[in-house]
C-alpha positions in Angstrom: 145.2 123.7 49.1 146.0 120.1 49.0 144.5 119.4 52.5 141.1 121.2 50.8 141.6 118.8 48.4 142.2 115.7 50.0 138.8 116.4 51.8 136.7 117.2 48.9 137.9 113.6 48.0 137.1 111.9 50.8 134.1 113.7 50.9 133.1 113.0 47.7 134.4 109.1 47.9 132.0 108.6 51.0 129.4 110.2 49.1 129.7 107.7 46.3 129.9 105.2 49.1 126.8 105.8 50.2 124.8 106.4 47.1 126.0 102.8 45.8 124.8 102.0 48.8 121.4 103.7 49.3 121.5 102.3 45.1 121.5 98.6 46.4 118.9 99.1 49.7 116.6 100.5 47.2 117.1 97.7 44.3 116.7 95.4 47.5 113.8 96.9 48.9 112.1 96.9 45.5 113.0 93.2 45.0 111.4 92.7 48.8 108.0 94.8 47.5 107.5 93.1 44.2 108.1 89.6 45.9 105.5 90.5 49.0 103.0 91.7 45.6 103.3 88.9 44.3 102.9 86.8 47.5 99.7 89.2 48.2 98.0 88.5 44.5 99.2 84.4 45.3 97.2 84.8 48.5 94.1 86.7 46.8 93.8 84.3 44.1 93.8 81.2 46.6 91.3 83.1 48.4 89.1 83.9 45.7 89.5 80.2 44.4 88.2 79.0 48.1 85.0 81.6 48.1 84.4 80.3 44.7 84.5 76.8 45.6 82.4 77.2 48.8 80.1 79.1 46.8 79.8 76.0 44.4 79.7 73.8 47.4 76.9 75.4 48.8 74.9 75.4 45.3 75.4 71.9 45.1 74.0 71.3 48.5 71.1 73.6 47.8 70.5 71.8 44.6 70.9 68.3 46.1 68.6 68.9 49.1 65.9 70.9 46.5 65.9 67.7 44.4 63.4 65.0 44.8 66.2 62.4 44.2 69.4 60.8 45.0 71.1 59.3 41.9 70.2 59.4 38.5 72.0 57.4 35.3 71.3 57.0 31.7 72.6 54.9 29.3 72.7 54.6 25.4 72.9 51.1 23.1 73.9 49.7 20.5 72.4 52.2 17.5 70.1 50.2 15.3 71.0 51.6 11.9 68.3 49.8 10.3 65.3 50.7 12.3 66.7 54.0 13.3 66.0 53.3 17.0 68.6 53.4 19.9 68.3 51.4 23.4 68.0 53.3 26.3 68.5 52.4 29.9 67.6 54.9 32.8 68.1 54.4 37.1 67.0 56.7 39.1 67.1 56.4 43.4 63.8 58.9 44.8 64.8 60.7 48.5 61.6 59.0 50.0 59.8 55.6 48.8 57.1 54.0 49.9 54.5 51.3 48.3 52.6 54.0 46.5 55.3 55.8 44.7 55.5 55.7 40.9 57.5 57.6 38.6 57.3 58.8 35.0 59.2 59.9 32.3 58.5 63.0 30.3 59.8 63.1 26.5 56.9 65.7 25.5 55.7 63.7 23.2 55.7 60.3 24.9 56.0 59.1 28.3 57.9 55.9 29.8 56.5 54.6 33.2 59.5 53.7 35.2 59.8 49.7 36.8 60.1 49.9 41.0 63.3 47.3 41.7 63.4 45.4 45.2 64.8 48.5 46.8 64.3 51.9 46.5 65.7 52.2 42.6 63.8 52.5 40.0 65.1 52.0 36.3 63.5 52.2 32.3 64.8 50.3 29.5 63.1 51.9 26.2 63.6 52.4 22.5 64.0 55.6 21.4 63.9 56.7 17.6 67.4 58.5 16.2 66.2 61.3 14.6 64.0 63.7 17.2 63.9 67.1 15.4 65.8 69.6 16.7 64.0 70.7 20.2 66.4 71.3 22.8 64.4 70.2 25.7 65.1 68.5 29.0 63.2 65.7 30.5 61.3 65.8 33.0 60.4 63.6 35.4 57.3 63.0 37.5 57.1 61.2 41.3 53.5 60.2 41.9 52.6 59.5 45.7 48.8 58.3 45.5 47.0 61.1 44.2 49.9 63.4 44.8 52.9 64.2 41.9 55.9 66.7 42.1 58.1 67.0 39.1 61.8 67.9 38.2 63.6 68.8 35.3 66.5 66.1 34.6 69.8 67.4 33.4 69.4 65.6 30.4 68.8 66.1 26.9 67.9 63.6 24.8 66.6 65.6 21.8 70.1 65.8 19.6 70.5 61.7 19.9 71.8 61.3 16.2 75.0 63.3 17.2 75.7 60.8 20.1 76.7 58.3 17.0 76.7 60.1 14.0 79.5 62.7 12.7 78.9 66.5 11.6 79.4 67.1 7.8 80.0 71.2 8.3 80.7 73.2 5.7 80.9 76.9 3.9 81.5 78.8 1.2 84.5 81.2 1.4 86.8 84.0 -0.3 82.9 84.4 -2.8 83.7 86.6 -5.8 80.7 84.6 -7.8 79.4 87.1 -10.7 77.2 87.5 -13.8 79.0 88.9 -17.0 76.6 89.5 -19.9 77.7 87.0 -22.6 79.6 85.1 -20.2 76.4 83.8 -18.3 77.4 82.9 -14.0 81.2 82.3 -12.6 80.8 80.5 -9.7 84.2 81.1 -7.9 85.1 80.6 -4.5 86.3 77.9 -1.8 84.8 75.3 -0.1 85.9 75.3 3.3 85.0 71.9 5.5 85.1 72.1 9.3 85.3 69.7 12.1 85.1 66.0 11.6 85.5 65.8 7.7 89.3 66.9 7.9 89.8 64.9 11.4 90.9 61.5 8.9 91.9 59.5 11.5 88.8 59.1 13.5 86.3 60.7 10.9 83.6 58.0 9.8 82.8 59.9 5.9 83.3 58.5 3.1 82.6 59.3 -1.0 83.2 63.0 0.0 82.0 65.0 -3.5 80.4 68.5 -4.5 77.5 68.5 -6.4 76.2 71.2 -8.8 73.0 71.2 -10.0 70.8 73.7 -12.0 67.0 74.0 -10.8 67.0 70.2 -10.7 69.1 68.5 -12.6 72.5 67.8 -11.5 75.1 69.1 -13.8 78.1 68.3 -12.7 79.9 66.0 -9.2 83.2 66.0 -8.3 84.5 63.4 -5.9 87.3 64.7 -3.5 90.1 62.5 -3.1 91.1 60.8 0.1 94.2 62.6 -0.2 93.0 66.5 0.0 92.3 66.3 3.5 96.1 64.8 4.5 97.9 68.0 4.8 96.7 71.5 6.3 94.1 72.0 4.0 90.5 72.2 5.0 89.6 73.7 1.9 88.5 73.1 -2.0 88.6 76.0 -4.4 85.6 76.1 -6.5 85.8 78.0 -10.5 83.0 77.0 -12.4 81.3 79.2 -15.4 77.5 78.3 -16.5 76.6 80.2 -19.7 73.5 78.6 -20.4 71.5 80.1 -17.1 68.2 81.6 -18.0 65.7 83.8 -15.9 64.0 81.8 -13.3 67.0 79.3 -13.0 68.4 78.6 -9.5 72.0 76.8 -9.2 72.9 75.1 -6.2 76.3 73.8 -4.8 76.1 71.6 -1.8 78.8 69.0 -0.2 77.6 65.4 0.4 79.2 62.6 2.3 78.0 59.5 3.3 78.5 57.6 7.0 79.7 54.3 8.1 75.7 53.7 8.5 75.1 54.8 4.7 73.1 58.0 6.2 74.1 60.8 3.4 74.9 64.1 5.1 74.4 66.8 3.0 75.2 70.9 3.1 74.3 73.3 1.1 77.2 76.0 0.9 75.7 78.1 -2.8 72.4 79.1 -4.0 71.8 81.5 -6.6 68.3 82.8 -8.1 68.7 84.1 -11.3 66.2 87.2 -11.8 67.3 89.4 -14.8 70.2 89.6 -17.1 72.3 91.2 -14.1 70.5 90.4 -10.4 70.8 87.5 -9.1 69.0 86.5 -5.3 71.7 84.6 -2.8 70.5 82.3 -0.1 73.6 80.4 1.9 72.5 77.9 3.1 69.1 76.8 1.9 67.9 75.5 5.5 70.5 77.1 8.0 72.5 73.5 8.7 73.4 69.9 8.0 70.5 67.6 6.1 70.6 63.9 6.7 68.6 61.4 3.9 68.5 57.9 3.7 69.8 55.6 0.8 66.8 56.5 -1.1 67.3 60.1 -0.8 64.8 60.3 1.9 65.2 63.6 4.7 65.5 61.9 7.7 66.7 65.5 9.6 66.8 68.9 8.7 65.3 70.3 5.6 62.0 70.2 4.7 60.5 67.0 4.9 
């Protein structure tokens, strides 16, 4: 009975033996797969990375041997604030040059003929005005060879200029639980919330930040934000105003304004209310979709209806 014993033990501790061991090949050999995984996914992203970059490589051949030249620059001045023009200077290098090439400049609405140097570069220096609407077009240009022309469209856009020197004034009306109570006449109650470079204090160019309320059009009451509000985490200006004198046909209006380093006044509007009947009113947020920019004199010099 003992000896039966003795072997179940032995039997049993050789069995344990070998499952602690079959326990650590297995832990091992799943170490070993996940490390060649992750070796294999290491490889398949390189790879992908290289196809990828070939693939760019070869569009940017295609591209360079498809276009008509070899180098192409621009450059922007000094911004006359006054005249509202900006200085630009353009160099472009054509592939092939001889005493008949010319080339041409296409703005859509105006055209700059390029000045041929003593090699094969030719360059532009031109005024361009500030404010050009808001088409988002390229510019193209034109090689003439005698009576011959080909044309390419320039990766360059020069119709959102004002931005090049200018800062955005975004803003938006937030958390709105504005309401007409009979008796009470309109609440007006909600935040402002400004985005971008209004709150960015350090390198933001806006000064004599304010909200303006007006009724049809008269304005009814400003309030000028403080330097301050914009110091800590908050982007944002809550708004609790009650009108009780608003009559049918009225409209009331809440708009931001800041003014630039230039004295250009940017303006928003966040609010606009109809009023229609004793309970109805007609929202429109905002009036023209985006940012206005007027003049000292309060003239629009972009956006809004000129």
């Amino acid at each position: 009975m003992e000896k039966k014993l003795k072997r179940q033990r032995i039997v049993i501790l050789i069995l344990s033996v070998a499952l602690i061991y079959s326990f650590v090949q297995f832990k091992s050999f799943k170490a070993e797969t996940e490390n060649r995984f992750n070796n294999l996914s290491h490889q398949y992203n390189n790879l992908n990375s290289t196809i990828s970059s070939i693939y760019n490589n070869v569009d940017e051949k295609l591209e360079q041997q498809a276009s008509l030249i070899t180098y192409f620059d621009f450059k922007y001045g000094e911004l006359d604030s006054k005249n509202l023009k900006v200085p630009v200077s353009v160099k472009i290098i054509p592939k092939t040059v001889t005493d008949y090439t010319s080339l041409t400049l296409d703005f859509g609405e105006r055209t700059v003929d390029m000045k041929k140097g003593d090699k094969m570069e030719f360059t532009a220096d031109f005024t361009s005005d500030l404010f050009l609407g808001e088409s988002n077009r390229k510019v193209k240009l034109i090689i003439k060879e005698g009576k011959n022309s080909q044309s390419e469209m320039l990766d360059w856009y020069i119709s959102s200029l004002h931005s090049q020197y200018l800062p955005t004034l975004n803003a938006a009306f937030v958390f709105d639980k504005t309401a007409y109570t009979p008796g009470n006449g309109l609440k007006v109650d909600g935040d402002v919330m400004f985005i971008g470079d209004i709150t960015e204090r350090e390198e933001s160019e806006f000064t004599d930040i304010k909200l303006v309320y007006k009724i049809n059009r008269d304005i009814v009451e400003e309030y000028k934000i403080p330097e301050t509000a914009f110091e800590s985490a908050v982007d944002s200006i809550s708004v609790y105003k009650t009108y009780a004198d608003v009559r049918t046909g009225d409209t009331f209006e809440l708009y931001a304004e800041a003014v630039d380093e230039h004295g250009f006044v940017h303006r928003v509007t966040v609010k606009k209310i109809i009023y229609v009947t004793d309970e109805t009113f007609e929202r429109e947020t905002p009036i023209d979709g985006g940012e206005i920019i007027l003049d000292k004199e309060g003239n629009i010099l972009y956006g809004g209806k000129k």
